[in-house]
MARTIDO-917324 format. One record per residue (C-alpha): z, y negated, x negated; residue in one letter. Coordinates in pm, whole numbers, padded with zeros to 5 digits, always signed. Example, Ala and Ser with C-alpha at 12.3 -4.5 7.8 and 13.67 -1.06 7.14 Angstrom:
<vovexs>
+00780+00450-01230A
+00714+00106-01367S
</vovexs>
This chain:
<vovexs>
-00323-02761+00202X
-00392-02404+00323X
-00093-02224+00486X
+00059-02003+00230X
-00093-01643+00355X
-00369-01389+00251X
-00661-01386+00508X
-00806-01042+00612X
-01071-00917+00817X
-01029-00573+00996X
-01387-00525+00973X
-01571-00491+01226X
-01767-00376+00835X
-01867-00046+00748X
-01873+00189+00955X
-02594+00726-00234X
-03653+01380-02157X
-03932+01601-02032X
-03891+01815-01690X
-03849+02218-01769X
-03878+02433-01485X
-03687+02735-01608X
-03406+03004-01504X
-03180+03151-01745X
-03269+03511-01743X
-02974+03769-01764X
-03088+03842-02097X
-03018+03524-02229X
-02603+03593-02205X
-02448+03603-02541X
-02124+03614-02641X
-01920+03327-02504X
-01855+03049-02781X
-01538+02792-02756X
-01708+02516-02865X
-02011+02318-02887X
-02119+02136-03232X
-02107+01776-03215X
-02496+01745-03213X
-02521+02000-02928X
-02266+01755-02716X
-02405+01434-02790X
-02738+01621-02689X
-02628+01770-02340X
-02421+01363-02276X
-02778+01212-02323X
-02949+01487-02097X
-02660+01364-01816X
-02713+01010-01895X
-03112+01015-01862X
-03073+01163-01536X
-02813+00926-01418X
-03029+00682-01516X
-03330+00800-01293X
-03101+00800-01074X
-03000+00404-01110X
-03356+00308-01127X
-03437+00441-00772X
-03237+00178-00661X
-03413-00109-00825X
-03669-00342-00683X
-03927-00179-00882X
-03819+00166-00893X
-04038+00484-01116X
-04236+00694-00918X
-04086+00981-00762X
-04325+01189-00979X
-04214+00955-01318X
-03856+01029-01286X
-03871+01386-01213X
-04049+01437-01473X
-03780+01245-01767X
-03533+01498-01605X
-03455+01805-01830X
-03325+02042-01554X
-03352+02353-01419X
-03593+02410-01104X
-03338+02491-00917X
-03190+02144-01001X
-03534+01960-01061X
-03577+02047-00701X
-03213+01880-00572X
-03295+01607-00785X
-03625+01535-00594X
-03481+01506-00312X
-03217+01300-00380X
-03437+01076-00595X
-03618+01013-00291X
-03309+00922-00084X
-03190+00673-00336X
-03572+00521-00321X
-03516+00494+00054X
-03138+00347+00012X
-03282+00074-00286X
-03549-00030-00002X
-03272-00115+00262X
-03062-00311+00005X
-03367-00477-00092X
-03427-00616+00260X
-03036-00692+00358X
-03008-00918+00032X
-03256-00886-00269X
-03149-00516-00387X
-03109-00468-00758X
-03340-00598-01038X
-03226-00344-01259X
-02965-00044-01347X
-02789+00042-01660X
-02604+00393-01710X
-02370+00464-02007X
-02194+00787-01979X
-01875+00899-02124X
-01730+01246-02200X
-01378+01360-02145X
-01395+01737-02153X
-01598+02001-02276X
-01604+02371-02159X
-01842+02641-02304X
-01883+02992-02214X
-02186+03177-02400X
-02494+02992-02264X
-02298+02778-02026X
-02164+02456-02097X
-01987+02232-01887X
-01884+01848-01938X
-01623+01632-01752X
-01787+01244-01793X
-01774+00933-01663X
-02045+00766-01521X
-02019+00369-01606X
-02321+00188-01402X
-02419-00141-01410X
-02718-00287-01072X
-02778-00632-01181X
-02804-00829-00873X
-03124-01114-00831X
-02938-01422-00974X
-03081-01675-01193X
-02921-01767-01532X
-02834-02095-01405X
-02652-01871-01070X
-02489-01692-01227X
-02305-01978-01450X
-02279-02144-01102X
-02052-01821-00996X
-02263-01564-00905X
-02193-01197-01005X
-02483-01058-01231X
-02422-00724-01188X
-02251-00488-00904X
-02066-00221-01165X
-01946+00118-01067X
-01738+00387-01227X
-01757+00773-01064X
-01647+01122-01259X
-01895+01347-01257X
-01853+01746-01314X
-02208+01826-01519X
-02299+02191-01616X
-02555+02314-01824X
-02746+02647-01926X
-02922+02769-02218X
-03279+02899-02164X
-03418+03219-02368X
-03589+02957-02655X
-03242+02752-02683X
-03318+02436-02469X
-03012+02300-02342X
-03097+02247-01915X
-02951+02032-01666X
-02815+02326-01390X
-02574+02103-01153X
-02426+01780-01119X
-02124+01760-00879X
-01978+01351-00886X
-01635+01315-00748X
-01612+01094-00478X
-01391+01194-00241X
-01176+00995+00004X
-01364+00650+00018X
-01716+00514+00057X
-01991+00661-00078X
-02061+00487-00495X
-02397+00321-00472X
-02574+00582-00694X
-02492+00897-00470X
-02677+00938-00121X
-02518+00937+00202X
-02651+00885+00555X
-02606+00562+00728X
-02283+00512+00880X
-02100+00814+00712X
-01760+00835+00760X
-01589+00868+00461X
-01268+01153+00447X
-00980+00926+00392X
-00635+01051+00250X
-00416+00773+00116X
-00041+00737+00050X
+00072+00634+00456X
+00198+00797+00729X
+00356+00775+01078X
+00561+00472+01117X
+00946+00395+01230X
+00769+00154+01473X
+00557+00192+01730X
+00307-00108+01656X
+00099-00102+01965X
-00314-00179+01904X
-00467-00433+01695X
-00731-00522+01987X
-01141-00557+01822X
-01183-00581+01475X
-01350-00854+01297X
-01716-00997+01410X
-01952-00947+01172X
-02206-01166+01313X
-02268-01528+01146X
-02149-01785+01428X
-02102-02137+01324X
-02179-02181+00998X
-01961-01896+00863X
-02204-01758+00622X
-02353-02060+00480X
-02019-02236+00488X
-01877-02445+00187X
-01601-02269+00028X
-01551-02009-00228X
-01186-01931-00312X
-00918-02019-00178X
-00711-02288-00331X
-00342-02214-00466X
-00111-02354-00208X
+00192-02305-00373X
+00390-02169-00634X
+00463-01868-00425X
+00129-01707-00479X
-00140-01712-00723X
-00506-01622-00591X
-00668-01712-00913X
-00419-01390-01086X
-00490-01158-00765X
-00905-01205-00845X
-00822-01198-01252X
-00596-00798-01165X
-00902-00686-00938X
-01184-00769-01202X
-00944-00625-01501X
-00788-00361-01337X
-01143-00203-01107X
-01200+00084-01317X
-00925+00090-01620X
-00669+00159-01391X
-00301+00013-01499X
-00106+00257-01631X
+00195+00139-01497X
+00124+00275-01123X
+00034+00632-01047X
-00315+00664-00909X
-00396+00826-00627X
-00586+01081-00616X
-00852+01060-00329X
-00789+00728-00189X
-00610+00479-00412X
-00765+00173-00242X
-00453+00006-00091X
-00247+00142-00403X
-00504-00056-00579X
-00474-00387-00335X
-00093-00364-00318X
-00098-00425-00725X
-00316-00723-00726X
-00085-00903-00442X
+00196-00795-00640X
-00010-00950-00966X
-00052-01258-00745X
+00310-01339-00613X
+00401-01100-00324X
+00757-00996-00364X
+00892-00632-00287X
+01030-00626+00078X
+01342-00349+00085X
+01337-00043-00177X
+01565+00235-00032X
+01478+00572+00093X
+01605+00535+00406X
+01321+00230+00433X
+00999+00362+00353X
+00863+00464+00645X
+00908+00143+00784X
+00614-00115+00815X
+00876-00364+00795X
+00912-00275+00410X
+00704-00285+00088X
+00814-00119-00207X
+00653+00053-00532X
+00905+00362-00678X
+00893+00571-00975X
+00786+00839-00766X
+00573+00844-00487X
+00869+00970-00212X
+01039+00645-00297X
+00721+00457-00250X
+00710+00255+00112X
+00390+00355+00341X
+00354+00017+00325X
+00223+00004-00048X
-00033+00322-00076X
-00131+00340+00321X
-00414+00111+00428X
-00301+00091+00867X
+00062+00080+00677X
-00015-00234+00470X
-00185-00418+00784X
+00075-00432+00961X
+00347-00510+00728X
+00136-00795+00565X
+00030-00935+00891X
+00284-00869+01157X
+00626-00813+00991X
+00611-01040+00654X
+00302-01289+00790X
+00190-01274+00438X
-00182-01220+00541X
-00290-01370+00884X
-00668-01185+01078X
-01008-01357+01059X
-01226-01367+01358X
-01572-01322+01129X
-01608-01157+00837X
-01818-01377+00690X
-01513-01673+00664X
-01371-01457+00416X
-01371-01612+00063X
-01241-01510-00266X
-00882-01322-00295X
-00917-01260+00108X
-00881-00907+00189X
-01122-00636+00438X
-00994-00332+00588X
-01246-00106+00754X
-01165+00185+01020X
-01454+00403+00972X
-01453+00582+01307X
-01284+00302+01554X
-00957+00563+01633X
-00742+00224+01560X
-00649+00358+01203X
-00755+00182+00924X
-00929+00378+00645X
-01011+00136+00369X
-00890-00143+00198X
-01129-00391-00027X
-01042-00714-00188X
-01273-01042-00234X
-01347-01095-00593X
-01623-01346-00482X
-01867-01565-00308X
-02166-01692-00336X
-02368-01871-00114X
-02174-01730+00162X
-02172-01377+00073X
-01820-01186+00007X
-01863-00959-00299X
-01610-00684-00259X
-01410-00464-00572X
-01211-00145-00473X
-01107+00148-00580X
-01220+00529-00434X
-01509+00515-00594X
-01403+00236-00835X
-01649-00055-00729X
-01685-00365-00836X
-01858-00703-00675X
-02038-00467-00437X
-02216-00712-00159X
-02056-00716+00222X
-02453-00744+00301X
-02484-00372+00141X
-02160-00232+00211X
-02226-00353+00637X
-02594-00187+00618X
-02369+00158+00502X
-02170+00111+00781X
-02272-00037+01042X
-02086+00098+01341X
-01701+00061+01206X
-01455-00186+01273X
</vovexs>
């Protein structure tokens, strides 16, 4: 029987239709309308999904030519041009995954709208983009327990403009992803750091240093080791419910916790330990900027670092309430274990990702900022490859 704690690596882990080449002349401006007919909004969602979904399929193991998905873009040149290049980036990012662990067989893109703006022959949507890369797995894998599919969820900002003949054109795509790791589907140079901004702060305690973070090279069997979740040691806490919050919870976020806004990661991990057993520590004012307490409140200034900071929740899980004990390799960690990642090794900890599962040794990791989910520690260490 397993001692009853969470195990967590601090990660020695992680350090992206037709084509129309056209300009809106000024000529084109008409009087600004309010609204767009349904037609006209279903039309400009499918514009924003087909590129999205060039987008995907750079990343697959048999990816369009660069020339074949420019071309089923329906963009500006301005933004036929950024899309080139970034097309080409994700080719180059879908190659790397490829060698690390098998890449992506294929990608599937649904997009959903939340908001429309229109202003003459300008038209902007607010959408969703819901992505699915379906990982190399057999059938008979994936009913043994492997993922099928890596899924991702990012907002995306899309605007259009109206050429002189009435053709509806792609002009910008701006995808929120501020605060954590970059979402599979957007580029990024290897070993980015991230801008982090969570709920934590300056503790009451001075905590001292957490000495070198987690190897992340395969030593004794660690990768290839039997073992896929941990079992349920007692009736104090309940891995099987922490995995079931993470794969629910990923991207429809629970509407009984705030969210926030540009780094909700540990927000996120504090509610599935909370799903799975872990009892508030403490709950006054006077207490929350104390690693020695753990609290959620109605409002965030009666919220404890502990809950929505990521170097916060480390130390109150692992030094104050032993609820979570370190792992020397990253690779021992199995399903419901948790990784932390300090992007920049200043001895804060940026990130916070939770173990939804394992296969043949490999940690598949779910998070929020962007909302991820099953994303492989194979692709999220060739990201970041120079952070604790």
């Amino acid at each position: 029987m397993r001692p009853e704690q969470l195990r967590l690596a601090f990660a020695a882990a992680f350090t992206v239709s037709v084509l129309a080449f056209a300009e809106v002349p000024a000529s084109a401006v008409t009087n600004p309308d309010t609204s767009l007919p349904d037609a006209t909004e279903a039309s400009l969602a499918q514009i924003a999904e087909g590129y999205l979904q060039q987008r995907a399929d750079m990343l697959t193991t048999r990816p369009p030519t660069l020339r074949t998905a420019v071309a089923h873009i329906k963009a500006t040149h301005t933004m036929a041009t950024q899309a080139q290049d970034d097309l080409s980036a994700l080719a180059a990012k879908g190659e790397r995954y490829e060698k690390v662990d098998g890449g992506y067989t294929k990608a599937q893109v649904e997009v959903s709208v939340t908001d429309v703006t229109v202003n003459g022959p300008q038209a902007t949507l607010q959408l969703m983009e819901g992505t699915r890369l379906f990982l190399p797995f057999t059938q008979e894998e994936i009913e043994d327990g492997a993922p099928e599919y890596e899924e991702l969820s990012v907002p995306h900002t899309v605007e259009f403009t109206k050429a002189e003949d009435g053709t509806w054109l792609l002009a910008s795509d701006k995808a929120h992803t501020e605060g954590g790791p970059t979402p599979t589907t957007q580029v990024s140079d290897v070993g980015a750091e991230p801008e982090t901004t969570d709920e934590g702060g300056p503790a009451d305690e001075n905590e001292g240093g957490k000495g070198g973070g987690s190897s992340i090279t395969p030593s004794g069997g660690a990768e290839t080791g039997s073992g896929t979740v941990k079992p349920n040691a007692s009736v104090l806490y309940n891995y099987s419910k922490m995995i079931a919050y993470a794969d629910k919870h990923w991207k429809n976020h629970n509407s009984a916790f705030r969210t926030y806004s540009g780094n909700d990661c540990t927000n996120f991990l504090s509610q599935i330990v909370y799903a799975g057993g872990w009892k508030p520590a403490g709950g006054s004012l006077i207490q929350r900027t104390s690693n020695k307490y753990w609290f959620y409140g109605p409002a965030n200034a009666i919220t404890s670092y502990t809950w929505g900071g990521a170097e916060n929740w480390y130390w109150f899980a692992t030094k104050h309430s032993k609820r979570a004990k370190p792992l020397g390799n990253v690779w021992s960690l199995l399903a419901s274990d948790v990784l932390q990642a300090d992007w920049n090794r200043n001895n804060v900890i940026d990130h916070s990702m939770f173990v939804t599962k394992r296969y043949n040794g490999i940690p598949y990791l779910t998070f929020h900022t962007s909302d991820t989910h099953n994303k492989s520690l194979k692709k999220l260490l060739s990201d970041h490859p120079k952070a604790w």
